[in-house]
Structure formats: structure tokens, C-alpha cells
C-alpha positions in Angstrom: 6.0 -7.9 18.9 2.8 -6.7 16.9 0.2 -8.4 15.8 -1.1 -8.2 12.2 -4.3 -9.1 11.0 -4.0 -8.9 7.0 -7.2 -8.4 4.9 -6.9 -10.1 1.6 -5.8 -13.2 0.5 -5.2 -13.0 -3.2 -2.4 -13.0 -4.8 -0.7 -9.2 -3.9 -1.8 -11.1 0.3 -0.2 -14.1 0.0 2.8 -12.3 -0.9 2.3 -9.7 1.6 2.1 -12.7 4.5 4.9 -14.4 3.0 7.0 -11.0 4.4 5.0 -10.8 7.4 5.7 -14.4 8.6 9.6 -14.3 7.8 9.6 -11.4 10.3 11.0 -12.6 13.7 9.2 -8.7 15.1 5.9 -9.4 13.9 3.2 -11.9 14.4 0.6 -12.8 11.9 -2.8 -13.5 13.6 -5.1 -13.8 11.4 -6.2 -13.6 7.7 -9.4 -12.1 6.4 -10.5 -12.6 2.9 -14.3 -11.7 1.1 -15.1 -15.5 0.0 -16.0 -16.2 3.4 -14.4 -19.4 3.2 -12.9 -19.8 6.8 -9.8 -22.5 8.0 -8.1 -23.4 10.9 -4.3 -23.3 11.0 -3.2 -27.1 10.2 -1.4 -29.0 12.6 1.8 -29.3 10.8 2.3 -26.1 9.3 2.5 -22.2 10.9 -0.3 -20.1 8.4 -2.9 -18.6 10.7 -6.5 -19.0 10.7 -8.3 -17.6 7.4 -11.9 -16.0 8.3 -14.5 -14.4 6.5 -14.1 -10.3 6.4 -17.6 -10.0 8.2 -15.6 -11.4 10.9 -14.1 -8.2 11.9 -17.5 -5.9 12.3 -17.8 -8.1 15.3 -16.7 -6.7 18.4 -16.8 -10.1 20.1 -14.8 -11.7 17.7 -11.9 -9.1 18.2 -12.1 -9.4 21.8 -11.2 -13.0 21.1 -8.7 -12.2 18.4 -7.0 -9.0 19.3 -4.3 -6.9 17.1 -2.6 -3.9 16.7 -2.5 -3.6 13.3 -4.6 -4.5 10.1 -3.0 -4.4 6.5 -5.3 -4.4 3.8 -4.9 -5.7 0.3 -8.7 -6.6 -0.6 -10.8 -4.7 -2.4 -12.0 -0.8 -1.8 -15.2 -2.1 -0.1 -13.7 -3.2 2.8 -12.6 -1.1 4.4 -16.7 0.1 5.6 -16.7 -3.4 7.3 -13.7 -2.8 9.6 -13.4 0.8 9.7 -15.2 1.3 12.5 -13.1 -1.5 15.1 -10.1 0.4 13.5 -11.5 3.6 14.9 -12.8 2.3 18.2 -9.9 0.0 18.6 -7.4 2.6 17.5 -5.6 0.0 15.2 -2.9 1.1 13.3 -4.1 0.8 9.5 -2.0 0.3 6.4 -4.1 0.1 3.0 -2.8 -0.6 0.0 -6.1 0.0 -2.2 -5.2 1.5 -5.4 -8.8 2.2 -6.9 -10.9 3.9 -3.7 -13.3 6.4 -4.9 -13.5 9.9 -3.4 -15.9 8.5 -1.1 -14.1 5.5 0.1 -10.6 7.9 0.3 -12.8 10.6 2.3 -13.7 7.4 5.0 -10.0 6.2 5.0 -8.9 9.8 5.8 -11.9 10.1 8.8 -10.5 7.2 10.2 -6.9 9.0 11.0 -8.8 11.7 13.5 -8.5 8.5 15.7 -5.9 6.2 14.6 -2.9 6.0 12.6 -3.6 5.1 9.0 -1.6 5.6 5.9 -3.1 4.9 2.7 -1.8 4.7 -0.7 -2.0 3.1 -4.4 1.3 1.9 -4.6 3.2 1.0 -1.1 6.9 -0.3 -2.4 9.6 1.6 -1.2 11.3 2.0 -4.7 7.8 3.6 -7.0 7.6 5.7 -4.3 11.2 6.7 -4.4 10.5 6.8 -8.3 7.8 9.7 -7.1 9.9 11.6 -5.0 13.0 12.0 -7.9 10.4 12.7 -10.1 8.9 15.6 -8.6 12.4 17.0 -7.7 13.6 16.6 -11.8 10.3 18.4 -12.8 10.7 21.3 -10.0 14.0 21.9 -11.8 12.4 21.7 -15.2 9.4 22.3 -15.7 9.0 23.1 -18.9 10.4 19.3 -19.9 7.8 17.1 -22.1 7.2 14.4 -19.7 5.2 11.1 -20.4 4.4 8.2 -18.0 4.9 4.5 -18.9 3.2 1.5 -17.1 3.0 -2.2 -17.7 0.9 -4.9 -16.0 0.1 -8.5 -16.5 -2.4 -9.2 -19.4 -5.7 -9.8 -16.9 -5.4 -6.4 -15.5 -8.1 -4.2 -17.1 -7.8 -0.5 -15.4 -5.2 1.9 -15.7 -2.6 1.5 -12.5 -3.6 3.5 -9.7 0.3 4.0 -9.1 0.6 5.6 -12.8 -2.6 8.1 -12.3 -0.4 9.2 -8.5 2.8 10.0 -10.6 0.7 11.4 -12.8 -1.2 13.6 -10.1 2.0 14.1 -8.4 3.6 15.3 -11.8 0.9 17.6 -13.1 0.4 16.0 -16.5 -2.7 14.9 -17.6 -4.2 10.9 -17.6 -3.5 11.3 -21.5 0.0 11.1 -20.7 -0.2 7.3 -19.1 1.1 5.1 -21.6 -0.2 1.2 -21.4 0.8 -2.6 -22.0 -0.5 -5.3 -20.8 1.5 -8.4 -21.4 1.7 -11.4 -19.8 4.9 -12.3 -17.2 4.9 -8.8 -16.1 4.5 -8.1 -12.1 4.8 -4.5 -12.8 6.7 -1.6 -14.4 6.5 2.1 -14.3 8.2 5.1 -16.1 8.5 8.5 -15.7 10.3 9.9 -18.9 11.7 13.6 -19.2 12.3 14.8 -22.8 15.1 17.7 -23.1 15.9 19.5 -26.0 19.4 17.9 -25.6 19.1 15.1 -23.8 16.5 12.2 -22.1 16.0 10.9 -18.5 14.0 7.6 -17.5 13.3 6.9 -14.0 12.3 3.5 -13.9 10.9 0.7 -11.4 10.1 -2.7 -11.6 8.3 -5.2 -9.6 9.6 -8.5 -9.8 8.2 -9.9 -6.9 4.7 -9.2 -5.2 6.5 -9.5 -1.8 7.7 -6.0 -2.7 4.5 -4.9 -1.0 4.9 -6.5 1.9 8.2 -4.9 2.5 6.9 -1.7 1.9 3.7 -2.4 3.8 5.9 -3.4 7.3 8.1 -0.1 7.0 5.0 1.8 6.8 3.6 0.0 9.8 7.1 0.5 11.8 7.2 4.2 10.7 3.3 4.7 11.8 4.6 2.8 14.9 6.9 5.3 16.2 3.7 7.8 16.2 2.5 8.7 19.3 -0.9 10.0 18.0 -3.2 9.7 15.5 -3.1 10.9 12.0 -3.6 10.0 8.2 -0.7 9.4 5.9 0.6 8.9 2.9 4.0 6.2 1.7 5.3 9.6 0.4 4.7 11.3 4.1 6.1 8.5 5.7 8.8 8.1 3.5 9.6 12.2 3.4 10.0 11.9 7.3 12.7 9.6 7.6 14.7 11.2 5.1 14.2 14.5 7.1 15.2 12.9 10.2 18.4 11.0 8.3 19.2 14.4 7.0 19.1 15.9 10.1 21.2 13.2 12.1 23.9 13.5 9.0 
């Protein structure tokens, strides 16, 4: 069985320890969130302890509280508190930070030459399915007009991180995001192709935010299986069971 420590407790980690504690393989330890605010599991209910992030840049503390894996849905600070137990401690990593900076992306990345990380913006299993059919529909034609769609609840300021990725991963330029914020909406993205003759929509919804606790415990099962360290993405992960499906076929 492994043990999770999850960073973040809003409402993307709740969700995400929801999943976690339903899973009769893994064990929830421990829950680290930035207020600080700490609590001891009650006496008639199973949630684990909740402690301050500081927490973790305390090698003492860990001693005490050991894991073998820390999922992260905070905020693109945090990782500089734990980063360095993840490297010392080897910990398995799985972020799913959708605004790092360069700088914060660059530390992530160090922090696979000792452990096995993956990092990305958007960690369900379907968007990043979304990715990979979009790339293969744009391979085959290229010279489609292709636009990208995303919607968010009404409180969400920035444009998704997961929409700038297909973007990236599309070659087309921010311009080509298209934006609403509404309220009742989890999440929605679109890639649109526009042919002379003819239109294709891939499309994902979220309709739950325990979609990223699913796709956060395949990417810690798939990271799991590695026997070294290394940095990765969803796509990489997901790319490498597909080979090895094809392969078995």
C-alpha cells in the first residue's frame, strides 16, 4: 500500500482526497494546506491529520510521518518548501500546478535527476486524451484553421493553464484561446478544426473535480512501476502505456 501525503486542501484537494480515501491500495497520511491551520483526525470519522505546509521542510517531522508519495494541488510556491525532502527522500511527486513560472517549472524538472516527478497543468485522463487526438488531427492537417475553446466558473480570473498546453502542443498562438466564465461550470475545453468541407470538435468536460484525483493516482501508479528517477509529463505517462498496450495487442 502507499502512502500519500496531499498538499492542498481547497476545493480541486478535497476532491482529490475524496479519490484517494475510496482507494482500498492507497493510504492517505496526511494533509498539508498554506493556512497553517493544523487538526487532528476526529475520533469518529477516518480524514487524516491536516498540518501547516511548513510542516514538511522539517526533516523531523517526516521521520515521524513518513510517505512515499506527495500530490500537490496548492499553489506554485510550494513546491520550494518540500522540494528538497522530495529530493532527499526520493518521494515520488505528482503536481498538478497549472500556473508555475519558468522558474518554478525549471525546479520541478531538477527535482526528477533524483526522484520520480511528473508535472502538468491539467492531470485528467480525458484533456489529456483530448491532447493527444488533437495533435494526431493536426499532423494530418495542418493547414486546418484551428481555434481553442475553454470555460471556467465565474471566480476564475486567468486563462486555463490546460487551454495555453493544447495551445503549445497545437502550435497556435494564445490569441486563439477563446474564454467564458460562467457560473456552474467545473470545466470545459475545445479544440475545433475548421475544413473547407467539413468541422471537427474534440471536446472534454469536467463535471466533477474528483476527475483529478483519478488522474492524479494513475499517474502515481504509472510513475510507480519506474525503477529510477526521472521527470514527466500526463502526456509521457499516458504515451507509455498506450505503447506498451500496443505492443502486447
Amino acid at each position: 500500500m502507499l502512502k500519500i501525503g496531499l498538499i492542498g486542501y481547497g476545493k480541486a484537494g478535497q476532491a482529490v482526497a475524496n479519490v484517494l480515501q475510496a482507494d482500498p491500495e492507497l493510504e492517505l497520511a496526511w494533509i498539508a494546506r498554506r493556512t497553517g491551520q493544523e487538526s487532528a483526525p476526529r475520533a469518529d470519522a477516518p480524514p487524516p491529520p491536516i498540518v501547516g505546509i511548513d510542516r514538511l521542510a522539517d526533516p523531523d517531522w517526516l521521520d515521524r510521518h513518513p510517505v512515499d508519495a506527495l500530490i500537490d494541488f496548492s499553489s506554485p510556491a510550494a513546491v520550494h518548501r518540500y522540494g528538497e525532502a522530495v529530493r532527499r527522500r526520493r518521494l515520488m511527486l505528482v503536481s498538478g500546478i497549472s500556473a508555475y513560472s519558468d522558474t518554478d517549472l525549471a525546479y520541478v524538472r531538477s527535482l526528477g535527476e533524483d526522484a520520480r516527478v511528473m508535472s502538468s497543468p491539467n492531470i485528467t485522463l480525458g484533456i489529456n486524451f483530448l491532447i493527444l487526438g488533437a495533435r494526431l488531427l493536426r499532423e494530418i492537417a495542418p493547414h486546418a484553421d484551428v481555434a481553442v475553446i475553454e470555460e471556467h466558473f465565474r471566480d476564475k480570473p486567468e486563462v486555463s493553464g490546460t487551454a495555453r498546453k493544447i495551445a503549445e502542443s497545437l502550435d497556435i498562438k494564445d490569441d486563439d484561446i477563446r474564454s467564458l466564465r460562467l457560473g456552474g461550470i467545473v470545466g470545459h475545453h475545445e479544440v475545433v478544426f475548421g475544413f473547407p468541407y467539413q468541422t471537427v470538435r474534440l471536446v472534454h468536460d469536467s463535471i466533477r473535480r474528483e476527475a483529478f484525483g483519478t488522474g492524479a493516482v494513475f499517474a502515481l501508479r504509472e510513475l510507480a512501476k519506474r525503477t529510477g528517477p526521472g521527470y514527466y509529463s500526463f502526456e509521457d505517462l499516458l504515451v507509455q502505456r498506450l505503447r506498451s498496450q500496443l505492443l502486447a495487442a
